[in-house]
ZAMI-106812 format. One record per residue (C-alpha): residue in three letters; x, y, z. Coordinates in Angstrom, 2 decimals, decimal comma. Layout:
# ZAMI-106812
{node 'Ala' {X Y Z}}
...
//
This chain:
# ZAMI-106812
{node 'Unk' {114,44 106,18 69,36}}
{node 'Unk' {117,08 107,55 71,34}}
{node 'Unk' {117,44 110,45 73,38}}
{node 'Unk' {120,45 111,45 75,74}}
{node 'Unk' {120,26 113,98 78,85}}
{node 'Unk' {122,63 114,77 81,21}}
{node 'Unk' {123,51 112,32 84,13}}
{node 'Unk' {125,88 112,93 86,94}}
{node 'Unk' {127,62 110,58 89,38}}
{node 'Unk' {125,61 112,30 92,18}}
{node 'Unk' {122,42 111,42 90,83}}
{node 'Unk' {122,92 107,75 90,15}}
{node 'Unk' {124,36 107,80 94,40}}
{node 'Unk' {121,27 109,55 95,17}}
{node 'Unk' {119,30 106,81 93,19}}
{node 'Unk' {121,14 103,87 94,35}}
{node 'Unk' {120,53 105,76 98,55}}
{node 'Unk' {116,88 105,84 98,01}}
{node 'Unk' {116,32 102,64 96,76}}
{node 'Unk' {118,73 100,70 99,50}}
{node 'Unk' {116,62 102,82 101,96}}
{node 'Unk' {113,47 101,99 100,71}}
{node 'Unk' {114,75 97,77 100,98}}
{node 'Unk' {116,47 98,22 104,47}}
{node 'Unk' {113,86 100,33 105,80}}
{node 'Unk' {110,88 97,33 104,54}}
{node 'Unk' {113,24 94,88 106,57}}
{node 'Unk' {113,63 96,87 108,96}}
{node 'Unk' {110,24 97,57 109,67}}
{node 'Unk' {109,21 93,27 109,34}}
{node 'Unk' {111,79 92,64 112,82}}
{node 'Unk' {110,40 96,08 114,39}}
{node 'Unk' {106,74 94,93 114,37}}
{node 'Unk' {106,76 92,23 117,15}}
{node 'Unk' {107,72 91,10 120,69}}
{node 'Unk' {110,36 89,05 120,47}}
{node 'Unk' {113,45 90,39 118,34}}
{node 'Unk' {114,75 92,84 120,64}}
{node 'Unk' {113,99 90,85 124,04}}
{node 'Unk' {115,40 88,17 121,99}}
{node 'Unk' {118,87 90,61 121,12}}
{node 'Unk' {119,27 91,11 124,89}}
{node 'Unk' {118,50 87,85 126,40}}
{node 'Unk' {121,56 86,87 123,93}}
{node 'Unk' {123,75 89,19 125,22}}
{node 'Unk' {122,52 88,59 128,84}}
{node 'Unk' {124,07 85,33 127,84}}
{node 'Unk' {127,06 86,62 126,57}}
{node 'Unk' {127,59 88,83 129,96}}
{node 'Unk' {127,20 85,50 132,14}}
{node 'Unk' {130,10 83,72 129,71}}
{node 'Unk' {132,00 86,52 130,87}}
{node 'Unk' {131,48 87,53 134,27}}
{node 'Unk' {131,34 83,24 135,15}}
{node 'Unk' {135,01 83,14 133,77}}
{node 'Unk' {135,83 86,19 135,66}}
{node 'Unk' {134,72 84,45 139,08}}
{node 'Unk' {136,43 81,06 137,40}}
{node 'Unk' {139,36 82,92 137,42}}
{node 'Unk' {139,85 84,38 141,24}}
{node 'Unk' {138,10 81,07 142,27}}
{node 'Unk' {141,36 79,47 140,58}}
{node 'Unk' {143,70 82,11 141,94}}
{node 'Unk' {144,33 83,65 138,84}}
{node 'Unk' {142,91 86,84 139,63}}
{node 'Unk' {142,26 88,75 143,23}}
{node 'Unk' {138,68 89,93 143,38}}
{node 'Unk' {138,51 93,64 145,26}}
{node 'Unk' {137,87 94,25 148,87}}
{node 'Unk' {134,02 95,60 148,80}}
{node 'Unk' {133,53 92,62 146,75}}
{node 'Unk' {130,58 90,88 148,18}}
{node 'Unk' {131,15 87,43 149,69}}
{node 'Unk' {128,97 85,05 150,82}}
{node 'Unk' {128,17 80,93 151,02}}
{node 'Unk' {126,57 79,00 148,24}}
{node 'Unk' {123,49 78,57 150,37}}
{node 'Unk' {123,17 82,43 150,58}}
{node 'Unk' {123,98 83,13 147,11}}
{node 'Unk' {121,53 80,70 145,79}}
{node 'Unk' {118,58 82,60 148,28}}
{node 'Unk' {119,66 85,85 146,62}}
{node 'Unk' {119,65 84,41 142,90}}
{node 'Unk' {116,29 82,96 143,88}}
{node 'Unk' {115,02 86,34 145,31}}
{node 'Unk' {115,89 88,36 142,81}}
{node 'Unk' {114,64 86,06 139,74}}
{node 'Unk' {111,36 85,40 141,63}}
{node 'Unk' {110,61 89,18 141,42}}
{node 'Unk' {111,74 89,91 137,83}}
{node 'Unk' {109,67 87,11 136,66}}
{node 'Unk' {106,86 88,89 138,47}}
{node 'Unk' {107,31 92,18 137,06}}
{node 'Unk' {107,42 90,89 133,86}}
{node 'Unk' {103,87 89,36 134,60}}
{node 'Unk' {103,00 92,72 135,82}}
{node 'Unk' {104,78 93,97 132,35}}
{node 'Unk' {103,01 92,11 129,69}}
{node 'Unk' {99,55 93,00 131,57}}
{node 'Unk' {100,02 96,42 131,14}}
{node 'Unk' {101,17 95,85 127,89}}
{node 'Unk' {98,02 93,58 126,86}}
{node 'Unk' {95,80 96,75 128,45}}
{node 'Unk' {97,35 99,15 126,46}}
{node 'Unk' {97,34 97,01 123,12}}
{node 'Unk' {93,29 96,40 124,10}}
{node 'Unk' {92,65 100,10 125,00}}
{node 'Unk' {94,54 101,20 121,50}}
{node 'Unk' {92,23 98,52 119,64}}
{node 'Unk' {88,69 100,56 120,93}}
{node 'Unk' {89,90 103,94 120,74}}
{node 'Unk' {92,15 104,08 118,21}}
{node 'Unk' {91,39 101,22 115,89}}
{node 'Unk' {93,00 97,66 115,18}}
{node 'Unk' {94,98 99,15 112,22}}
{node 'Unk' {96,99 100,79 114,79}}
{node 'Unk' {98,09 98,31 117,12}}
{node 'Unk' {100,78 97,63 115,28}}
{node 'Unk' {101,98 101,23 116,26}}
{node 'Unk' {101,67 100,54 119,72}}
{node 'Unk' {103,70 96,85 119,12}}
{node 'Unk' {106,38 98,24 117,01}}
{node 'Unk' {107,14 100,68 119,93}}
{node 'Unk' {110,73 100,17 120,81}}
{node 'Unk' {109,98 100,97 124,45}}
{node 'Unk' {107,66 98,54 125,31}}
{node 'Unk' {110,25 96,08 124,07}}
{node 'Unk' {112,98 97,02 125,72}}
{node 'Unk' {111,51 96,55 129,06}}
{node 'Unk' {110,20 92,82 127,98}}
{node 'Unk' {113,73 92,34 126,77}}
{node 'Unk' {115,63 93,84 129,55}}
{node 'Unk' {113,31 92,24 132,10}}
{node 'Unk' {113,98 88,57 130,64}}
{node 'Unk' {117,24 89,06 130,59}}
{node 'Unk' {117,83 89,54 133,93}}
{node 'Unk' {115,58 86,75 134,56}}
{node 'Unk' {117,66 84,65 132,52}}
{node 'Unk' {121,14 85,68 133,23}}
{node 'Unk' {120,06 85,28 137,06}}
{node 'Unk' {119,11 81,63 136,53}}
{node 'Unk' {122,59 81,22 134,40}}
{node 'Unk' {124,55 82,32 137,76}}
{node 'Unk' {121,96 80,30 139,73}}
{node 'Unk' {122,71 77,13 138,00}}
{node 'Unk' {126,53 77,84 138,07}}
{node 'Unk' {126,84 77,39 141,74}}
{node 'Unk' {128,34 74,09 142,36}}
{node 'Unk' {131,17 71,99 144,42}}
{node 'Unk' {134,80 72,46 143,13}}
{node 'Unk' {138,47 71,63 144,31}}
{node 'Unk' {138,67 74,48 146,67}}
{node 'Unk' {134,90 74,62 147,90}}
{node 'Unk' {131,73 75,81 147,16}}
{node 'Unk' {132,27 77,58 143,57}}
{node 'Unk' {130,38 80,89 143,85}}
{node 'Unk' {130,56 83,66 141,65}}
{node 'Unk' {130,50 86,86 143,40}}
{node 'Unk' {130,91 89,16 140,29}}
{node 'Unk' {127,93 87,41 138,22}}
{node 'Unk' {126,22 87,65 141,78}}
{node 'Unk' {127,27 91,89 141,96}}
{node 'Unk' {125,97 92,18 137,79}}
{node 'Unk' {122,90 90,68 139,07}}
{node 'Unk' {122,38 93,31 141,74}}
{node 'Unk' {123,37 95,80 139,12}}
{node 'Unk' {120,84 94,63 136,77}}
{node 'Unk' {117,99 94,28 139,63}}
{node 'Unk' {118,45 98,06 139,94}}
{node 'Unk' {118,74 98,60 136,35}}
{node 'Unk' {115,24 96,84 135,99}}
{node 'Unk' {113,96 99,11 138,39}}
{node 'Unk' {114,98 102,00 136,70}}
{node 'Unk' {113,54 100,80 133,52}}
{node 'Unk' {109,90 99,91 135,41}}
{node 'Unk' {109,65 103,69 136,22}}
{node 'Unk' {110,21 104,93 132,62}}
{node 'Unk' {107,71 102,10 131,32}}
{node 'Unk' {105,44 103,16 133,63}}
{node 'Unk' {105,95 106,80 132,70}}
{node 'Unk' {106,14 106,20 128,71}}
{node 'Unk' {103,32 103,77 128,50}}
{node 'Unk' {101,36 106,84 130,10}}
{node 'Unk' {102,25 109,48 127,20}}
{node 'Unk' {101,99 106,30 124,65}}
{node 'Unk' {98,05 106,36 125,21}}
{node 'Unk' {97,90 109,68 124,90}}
{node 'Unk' {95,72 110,53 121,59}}
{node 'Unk' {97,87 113,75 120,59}}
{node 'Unk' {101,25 111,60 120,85}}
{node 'Unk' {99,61 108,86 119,16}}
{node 'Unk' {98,93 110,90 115,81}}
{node 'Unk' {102,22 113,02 116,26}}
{node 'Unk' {103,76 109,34 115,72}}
{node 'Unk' {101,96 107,86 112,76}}
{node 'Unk' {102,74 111,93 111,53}}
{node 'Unk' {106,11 111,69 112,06}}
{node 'Unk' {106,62 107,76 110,39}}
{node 'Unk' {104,19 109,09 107,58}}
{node 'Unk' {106,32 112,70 106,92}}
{node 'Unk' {109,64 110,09 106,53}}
{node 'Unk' {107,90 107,58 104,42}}
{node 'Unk' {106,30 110,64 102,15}}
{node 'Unk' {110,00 112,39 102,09}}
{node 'Unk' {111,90 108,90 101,03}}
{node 'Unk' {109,64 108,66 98,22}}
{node 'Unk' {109,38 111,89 97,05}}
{node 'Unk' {113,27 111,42 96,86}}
{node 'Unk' {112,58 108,42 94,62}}
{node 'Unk' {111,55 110,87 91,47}}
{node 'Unk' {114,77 109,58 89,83}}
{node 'Unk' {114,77 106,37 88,87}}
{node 'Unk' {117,24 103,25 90,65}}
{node 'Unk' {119,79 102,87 88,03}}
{node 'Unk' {119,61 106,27 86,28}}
{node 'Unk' {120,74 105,86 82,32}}
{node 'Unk' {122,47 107,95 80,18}}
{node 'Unk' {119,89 107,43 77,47}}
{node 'Unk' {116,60 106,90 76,96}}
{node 'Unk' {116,15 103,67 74,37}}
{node 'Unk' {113,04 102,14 72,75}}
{node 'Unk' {109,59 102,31 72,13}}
{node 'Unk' {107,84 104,71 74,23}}
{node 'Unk' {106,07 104,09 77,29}}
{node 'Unk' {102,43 104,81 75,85}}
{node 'Unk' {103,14 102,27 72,89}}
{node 'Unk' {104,34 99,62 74,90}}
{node 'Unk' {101,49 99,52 77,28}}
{node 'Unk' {99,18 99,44 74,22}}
{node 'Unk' {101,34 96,32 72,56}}
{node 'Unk' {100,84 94,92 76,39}}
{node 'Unk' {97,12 95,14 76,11}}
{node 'Unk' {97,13 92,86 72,57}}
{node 'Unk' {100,29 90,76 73,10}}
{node 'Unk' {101,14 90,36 76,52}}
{node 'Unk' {101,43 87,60 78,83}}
{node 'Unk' {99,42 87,44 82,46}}
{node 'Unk' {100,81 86,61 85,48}}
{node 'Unk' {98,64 85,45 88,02}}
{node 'Unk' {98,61 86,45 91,64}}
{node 'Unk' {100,50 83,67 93,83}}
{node 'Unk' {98,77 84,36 96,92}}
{node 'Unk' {96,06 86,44 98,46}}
{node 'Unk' {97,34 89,18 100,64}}
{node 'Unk' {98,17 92,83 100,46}}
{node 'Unk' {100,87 93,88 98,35}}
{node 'Unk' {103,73 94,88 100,46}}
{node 'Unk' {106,76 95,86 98,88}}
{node 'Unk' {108,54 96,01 94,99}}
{node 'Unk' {111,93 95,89 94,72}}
{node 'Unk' {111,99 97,68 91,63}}
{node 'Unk' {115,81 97,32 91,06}}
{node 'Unk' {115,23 93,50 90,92}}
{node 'Unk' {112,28 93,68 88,62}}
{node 'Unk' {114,36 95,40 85,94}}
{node 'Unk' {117,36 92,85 86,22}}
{node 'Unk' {114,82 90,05 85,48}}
{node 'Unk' {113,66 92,05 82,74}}
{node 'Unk' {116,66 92,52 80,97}}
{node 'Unk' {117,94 88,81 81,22}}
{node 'Unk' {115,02 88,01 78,77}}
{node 'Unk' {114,74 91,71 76,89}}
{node 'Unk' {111,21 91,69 78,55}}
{node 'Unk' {109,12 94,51 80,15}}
{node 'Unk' {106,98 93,98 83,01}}
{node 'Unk' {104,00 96,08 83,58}}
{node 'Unk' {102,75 96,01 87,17}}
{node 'Unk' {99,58 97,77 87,62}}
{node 'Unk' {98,97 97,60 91,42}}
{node 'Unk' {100,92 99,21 93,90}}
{node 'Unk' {102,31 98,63 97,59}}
{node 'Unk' {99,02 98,88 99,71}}
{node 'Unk' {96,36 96,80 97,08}}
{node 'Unk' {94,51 93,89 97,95}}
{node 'Unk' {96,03 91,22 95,70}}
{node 'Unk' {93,37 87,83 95,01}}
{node 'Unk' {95,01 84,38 94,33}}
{node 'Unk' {94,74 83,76 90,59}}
{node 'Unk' {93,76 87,19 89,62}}
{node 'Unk' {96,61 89,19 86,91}}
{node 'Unk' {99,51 90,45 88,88}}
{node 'Unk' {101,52 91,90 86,27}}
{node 'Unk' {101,75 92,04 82,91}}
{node 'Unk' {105,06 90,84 80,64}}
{node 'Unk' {106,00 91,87 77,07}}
{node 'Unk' {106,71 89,51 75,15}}
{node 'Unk' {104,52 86,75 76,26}}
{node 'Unk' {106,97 83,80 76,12}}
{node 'Unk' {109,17 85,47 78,47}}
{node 'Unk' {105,74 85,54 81,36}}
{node 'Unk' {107,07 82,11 82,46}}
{node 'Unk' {110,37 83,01 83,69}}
{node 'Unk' {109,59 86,83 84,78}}
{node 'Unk' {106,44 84,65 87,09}}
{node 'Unk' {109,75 81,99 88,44}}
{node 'Unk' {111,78 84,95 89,61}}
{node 'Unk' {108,91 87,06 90,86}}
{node 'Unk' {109,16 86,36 94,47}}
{node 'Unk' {112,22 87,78 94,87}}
{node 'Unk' {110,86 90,90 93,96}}
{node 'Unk' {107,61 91,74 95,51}}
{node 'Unk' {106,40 91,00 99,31}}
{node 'Unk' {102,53 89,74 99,64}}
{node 'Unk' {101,67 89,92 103,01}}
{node 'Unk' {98,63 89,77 105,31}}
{node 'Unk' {98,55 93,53 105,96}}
{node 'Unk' {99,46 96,62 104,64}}
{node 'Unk' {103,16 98,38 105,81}}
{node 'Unk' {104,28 102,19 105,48}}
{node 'Unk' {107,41 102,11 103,89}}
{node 'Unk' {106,17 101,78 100,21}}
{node 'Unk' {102,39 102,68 100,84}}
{node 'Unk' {102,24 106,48 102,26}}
{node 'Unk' {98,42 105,95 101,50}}
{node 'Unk' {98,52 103,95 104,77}}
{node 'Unk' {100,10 106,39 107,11}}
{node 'Unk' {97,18 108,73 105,74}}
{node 'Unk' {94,04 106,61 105,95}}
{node 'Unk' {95,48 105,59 109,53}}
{node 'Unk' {95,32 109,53 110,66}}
{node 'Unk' {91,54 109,21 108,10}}
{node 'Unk' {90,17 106,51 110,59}}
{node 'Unk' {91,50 108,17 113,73}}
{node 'Unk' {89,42 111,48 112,46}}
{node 'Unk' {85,93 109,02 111,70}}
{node 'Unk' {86,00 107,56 115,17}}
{node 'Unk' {86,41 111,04 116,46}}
{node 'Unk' {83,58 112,11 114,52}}
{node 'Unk' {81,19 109,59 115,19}}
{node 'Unk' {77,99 109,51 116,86}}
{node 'Unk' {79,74 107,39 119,63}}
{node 'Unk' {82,91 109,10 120,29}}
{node 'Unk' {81,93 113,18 119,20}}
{node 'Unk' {85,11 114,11 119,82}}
{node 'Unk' {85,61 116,87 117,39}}
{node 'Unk' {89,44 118,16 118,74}}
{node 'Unk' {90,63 114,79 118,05}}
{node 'Unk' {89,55 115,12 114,44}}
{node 'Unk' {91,17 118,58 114,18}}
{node 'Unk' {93,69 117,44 115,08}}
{node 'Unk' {93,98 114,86 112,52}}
{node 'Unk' {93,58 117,35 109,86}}
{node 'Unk' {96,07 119,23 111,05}}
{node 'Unk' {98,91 116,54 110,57}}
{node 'Unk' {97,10 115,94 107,25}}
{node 'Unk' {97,65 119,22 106,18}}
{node 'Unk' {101,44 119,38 108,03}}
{node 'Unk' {101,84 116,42 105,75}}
{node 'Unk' {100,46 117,29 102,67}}
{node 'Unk' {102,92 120,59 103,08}}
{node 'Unk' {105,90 118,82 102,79}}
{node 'Unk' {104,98 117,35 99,40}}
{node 'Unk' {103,30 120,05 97,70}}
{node 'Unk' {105,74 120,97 95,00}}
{node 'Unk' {108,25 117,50 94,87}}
{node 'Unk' {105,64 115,33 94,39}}
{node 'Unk' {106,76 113,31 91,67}}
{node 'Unk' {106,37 109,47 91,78}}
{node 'Unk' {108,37 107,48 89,28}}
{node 'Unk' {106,49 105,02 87,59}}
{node 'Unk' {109,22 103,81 85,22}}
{node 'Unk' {112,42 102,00 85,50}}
{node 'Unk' {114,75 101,49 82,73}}
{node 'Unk' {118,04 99,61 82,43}}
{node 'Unk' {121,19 101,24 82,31}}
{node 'Unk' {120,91 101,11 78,82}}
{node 'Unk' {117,92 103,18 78,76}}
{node 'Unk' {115,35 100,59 77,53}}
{node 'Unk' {111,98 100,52 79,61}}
{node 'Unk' {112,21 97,18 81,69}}
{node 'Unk' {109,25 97,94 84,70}}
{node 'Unk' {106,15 99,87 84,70}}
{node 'Unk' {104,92 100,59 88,13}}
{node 'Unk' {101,52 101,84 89,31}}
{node 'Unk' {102,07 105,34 91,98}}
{node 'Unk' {99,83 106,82 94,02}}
{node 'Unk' {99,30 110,68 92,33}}
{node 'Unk' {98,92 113,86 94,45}}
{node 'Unk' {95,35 114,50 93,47}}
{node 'Unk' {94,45 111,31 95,25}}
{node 'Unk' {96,54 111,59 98,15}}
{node 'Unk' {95,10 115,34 98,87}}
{node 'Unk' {90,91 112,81 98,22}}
{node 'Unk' {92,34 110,43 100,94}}
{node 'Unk' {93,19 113,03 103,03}}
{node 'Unk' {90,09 115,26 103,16}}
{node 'Unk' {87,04 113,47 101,23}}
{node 'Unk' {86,20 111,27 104,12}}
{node 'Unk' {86,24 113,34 106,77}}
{node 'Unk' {84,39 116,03 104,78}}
{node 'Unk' {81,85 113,15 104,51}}
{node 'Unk' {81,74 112,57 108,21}}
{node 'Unk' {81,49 116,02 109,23}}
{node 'Unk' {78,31 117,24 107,71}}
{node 'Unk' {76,64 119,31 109,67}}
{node 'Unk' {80,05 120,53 111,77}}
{node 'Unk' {81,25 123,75 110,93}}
{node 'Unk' {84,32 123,64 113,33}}
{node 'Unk' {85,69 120,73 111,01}}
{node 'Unk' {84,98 122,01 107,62}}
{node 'Unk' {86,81 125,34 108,67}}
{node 'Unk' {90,00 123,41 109,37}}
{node 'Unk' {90,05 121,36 106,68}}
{node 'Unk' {90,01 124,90 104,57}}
{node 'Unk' {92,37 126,12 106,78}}
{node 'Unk' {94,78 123,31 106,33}}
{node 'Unk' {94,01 123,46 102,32}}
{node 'Unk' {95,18 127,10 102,24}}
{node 'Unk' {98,23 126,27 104,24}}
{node 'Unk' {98,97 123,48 101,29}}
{node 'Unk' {98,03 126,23 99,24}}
{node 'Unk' {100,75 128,08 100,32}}
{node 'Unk' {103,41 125,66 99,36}}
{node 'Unk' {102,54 124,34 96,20}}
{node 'Unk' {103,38 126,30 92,45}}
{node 'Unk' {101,78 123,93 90,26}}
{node 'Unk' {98,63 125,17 88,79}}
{node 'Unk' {97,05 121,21 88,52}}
{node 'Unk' {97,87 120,92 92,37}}
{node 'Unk' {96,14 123,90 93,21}}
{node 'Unk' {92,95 123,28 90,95}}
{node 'Unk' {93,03 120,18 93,49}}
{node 'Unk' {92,95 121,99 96,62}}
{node 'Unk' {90,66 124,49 95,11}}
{node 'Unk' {88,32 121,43 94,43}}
{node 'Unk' {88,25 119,96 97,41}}
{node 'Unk' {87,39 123,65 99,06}}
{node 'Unk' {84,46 123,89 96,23}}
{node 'Unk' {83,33 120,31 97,96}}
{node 'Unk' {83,75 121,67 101,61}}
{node 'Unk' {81,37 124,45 100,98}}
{node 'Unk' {78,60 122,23 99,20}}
{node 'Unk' {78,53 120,73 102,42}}
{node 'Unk' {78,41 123,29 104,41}}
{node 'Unk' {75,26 124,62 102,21}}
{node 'Unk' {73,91 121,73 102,51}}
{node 'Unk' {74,43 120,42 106,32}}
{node 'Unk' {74,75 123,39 108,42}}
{node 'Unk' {71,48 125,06 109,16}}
{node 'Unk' {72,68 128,00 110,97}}
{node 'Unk' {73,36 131,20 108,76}}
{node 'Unk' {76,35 132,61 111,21}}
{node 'Unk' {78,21 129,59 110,84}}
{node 'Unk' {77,64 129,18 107,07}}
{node 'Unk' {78,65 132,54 107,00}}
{node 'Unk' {82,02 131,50 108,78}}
{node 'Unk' {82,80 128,74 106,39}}
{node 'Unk' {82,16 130,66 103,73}}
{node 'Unk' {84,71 133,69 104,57}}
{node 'Unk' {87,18 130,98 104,83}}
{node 'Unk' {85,93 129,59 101,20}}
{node 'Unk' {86,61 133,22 99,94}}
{node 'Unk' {89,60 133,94 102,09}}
{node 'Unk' {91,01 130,69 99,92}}
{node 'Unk' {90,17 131,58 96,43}}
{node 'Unk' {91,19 135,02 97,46}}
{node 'Unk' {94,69 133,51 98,34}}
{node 'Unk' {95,00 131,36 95,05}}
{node 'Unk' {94,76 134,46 92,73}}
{node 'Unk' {96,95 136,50 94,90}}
{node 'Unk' {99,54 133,46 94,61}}
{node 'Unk' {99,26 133,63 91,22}}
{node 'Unk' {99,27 137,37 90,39}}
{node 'Unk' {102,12 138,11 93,15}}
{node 'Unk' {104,27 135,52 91,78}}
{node 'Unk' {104,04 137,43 88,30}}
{node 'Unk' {104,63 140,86 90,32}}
{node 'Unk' {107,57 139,25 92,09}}
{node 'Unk' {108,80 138,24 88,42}}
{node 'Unk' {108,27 141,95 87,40}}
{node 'Unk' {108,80 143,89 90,33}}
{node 'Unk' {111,02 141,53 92,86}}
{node 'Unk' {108,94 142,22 95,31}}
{node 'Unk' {105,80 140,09 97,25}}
{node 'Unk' {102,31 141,43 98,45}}
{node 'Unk' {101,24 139,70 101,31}}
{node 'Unk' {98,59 137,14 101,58}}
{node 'Unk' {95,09 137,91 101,92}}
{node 'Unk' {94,67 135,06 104,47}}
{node 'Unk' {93,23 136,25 107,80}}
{node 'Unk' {95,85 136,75 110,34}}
{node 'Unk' {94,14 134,86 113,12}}
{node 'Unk' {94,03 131,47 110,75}}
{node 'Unk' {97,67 131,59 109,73}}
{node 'Unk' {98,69 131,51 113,73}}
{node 'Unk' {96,43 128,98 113,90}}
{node 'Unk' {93,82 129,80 115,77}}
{node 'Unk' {91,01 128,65 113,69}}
{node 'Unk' {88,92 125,63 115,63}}
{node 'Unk' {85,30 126,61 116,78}}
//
């Protein structure tokens, strides 16, 4: 079977972007979640600042060069006090640094959850100060240690010895805006506008990815239905090398060890599931080429002790989930917290209501089906998003009438009828609970004008867009006016 379709040059760029995003953007994220690669970058340039500045000084020490009038001058003895000074306190501050840093990352651990101290770790503010901090430590002990007798005297090195007043004053500068960012950073609000943000660019990159890596210019072989079937009869198990959480596929290198052995490799996990040593991994037809597809495999897929964003946009929403429970439990009862929650769900679940459209299969460039890859669909993105918190806010009216709120605004932006019938279901769910939890008749009464107001907007949806086909012209919504500006917490 062979069927051709129409290909362009700008597709197959688009491709190729998305998928070199997807692999720079996992790298990029494994040296952004630690301590010590930036403070590492910059101690390595303070280095490379001392190799110059130290020849600079070598230079007018030798008479090569004349260093300027308001130059500072001094004897060994006095530069070595100042060196001494001024590493003395920067090694202190950076005491005082990591302190507030361990405080934050402990404070982040009981009110937000562990999950998200890797947030608060992967902030590139908190390592910039380490970094900048050591690196004035260290490129003051470089100058220190570069004092010494020479033919002419004393060598000192009055430049390194001005950069190191430059950079004392630089470090004080960047102690104030620590001081001043750490203070938002803990902030609940700015903590769930970030993971919003990060999940909004992870949800966009792979909503881009509906076309697949290497886009063909025909579609070649059996179908994908019949080869999964032939996989469940004739195909060869590989087992799981490691036990860890499933990272990251490079997809594009899965089909090239496909084709070198005309195989097909059916993976039926994704990024974000709990993989157990021994247990199948993926699937490979024919069986005798399982063996080398299972030798190549680790340059293809990531196991790792925890679960990262860039493939696994289920993460970025059961992080903004568990930030909503604790807000909703019996020990917190913080109830705006959770609203808020809901309402980057629903920001979220916005952008992705109508290009939704996960890829699950990769062919070669000759068309022929070489990977099948599990996705997460939008019917269980929208569950992650609002089934748990429905769950944990029986009996609060306030919550249930945002989450409807933020389903009609998803309601809004989405065409497909399935997508809807999701949204709609979910709403059907909110008001069980609300019949079921909520004792007082006013407030069941309030969830259930918002029920209404939402079924109410999904038929005018679909009869205005058939008026606007007719008539060109749109009726508006039936939503109430006070919920669309947003005004619609208890």
């Amino acid at each position: 079977m062979t069927r051709r379709f129409p290909v362009t040059s700008a597709r197959r760029r688009e491709a190729l972007r998305t998928n070199l995003w997807f692999e720079s953007e996992w790298r990029r994220e494994a040296l952004r979640t630690n301590l010590w690669f930036v403070p590492t970058l910059e101690v390595l340039a303070a280095t490379a600042l001392f190799a110059a500045t130290v020849e600079l000084d070598r230079a007018v020490y030798d008479g090569i060069l004349t260093s300027p009038s308001w130059m500072v001058n001094g004897t060994a003895d006095a530069a070595r006090q100042i060196l001494t000074t001024i590493a003395a306190a920067v090694i202190t501050v950076v005491g005082i640094v990591f302190s507030i840093t361990i405080v934050t990352l402990t404070l982040a651990s009981t009110q937000f959850g562990p999950r998200m101290l890797r947030n608060f770790i992967r902030d590139r503010g908190t390592q910039v100060t380490l970094g900048t901090f050591v690196a004035t430590f260290v490129y003051a002990i470089l100058v220190l240690v570069s004092i010494s007798p020479g033919r002419h005297g004393d060598f000192v090195p009055h430049i390194s010895i001005l950069v190191s007043f430059v950079l004392a004053v630089a470090d004080l500068a960047v102690l104030i805006y620590f001081i001043n960012h750490i203070a938002n950073q803990i902030q609940l609000p700015h903590v769930i506008a970030g993971i919003a943000k990060d999940l909004s660019t992870a949800l966009e990159a792979q909503s881009a990815d509906s076309i697949e890596s290497t886009v063909p210019e025909q579609e070649s072989g059996p179908s994908v239905d019949d080869l999964i079937r032939a996989m469940d009869r004739f195909g060869g198990v590989i087992a799981t090398p490691a036990s860890g959480y499933l990272q990251f596929i490079r997809h594009r290198t899965l089909v090239g060890i496909a084709a070198e052995v005309d195989a097909v490799i059916h993976l039926p996990y994704r990024p974000g599931h709990f993989m157990v040593r021994g247990h199948p991994l993926a699937v490979v037809l024919p069986a005798a080429a399982a063996a080398h597809v299972g030798h190549h495999l680790e340059r293809a897929q990531v196991i790792g002790p925890y679960r990262m964003l860039t493939q696994d946009v289920s993460f970025g929403l059961d992080q903004l989930v568990e930030i909503a429970l604790r807000a909703l439990s019996s020990a917190v009862n913080d109830t705006f917290t959770a609203l808020t929650c809901i309402d980057w769900l629903g920001d979220c679940l916005c952008k992705i209501a109508n290009v939704w459209r996960p890829n699950g299969v990769h062919r070669d460039r000759h068309g022929f089906v070489r990977v099948i890859s599990d996705q997460a669909s939008y019917d269980r993105l929208v569950e992650r998003s609002f089934e748990k918190i429905r769950q944990a806010g029986h009996g609060m009216p306030a919550v249930m009438i945002r989450q409807l709120d933020a389903l009609a605004k998803i309601m809004e932006q989405t065409s497909h009828a399935g997508q809807k019938q999701v949204l709609l279901d979910q709403a059907t769910k909110i008001r069980r609970a609300c019949l079921s939890s909520v004792s007082d008749e006013s407030d069941r009464a309030d969830v259930d004008r918002r029920y209404e107001a939402l079924v109410a907007l999904d038929a005018h949806l679909v009869h205005g867009a058939a008026a606007s086909d007719r008539e060109g012209d749109a009726v508006p919504p039936p939503w109430p006016a006070s919920s669309r500006a947003g005004n619609t917490g208890r």
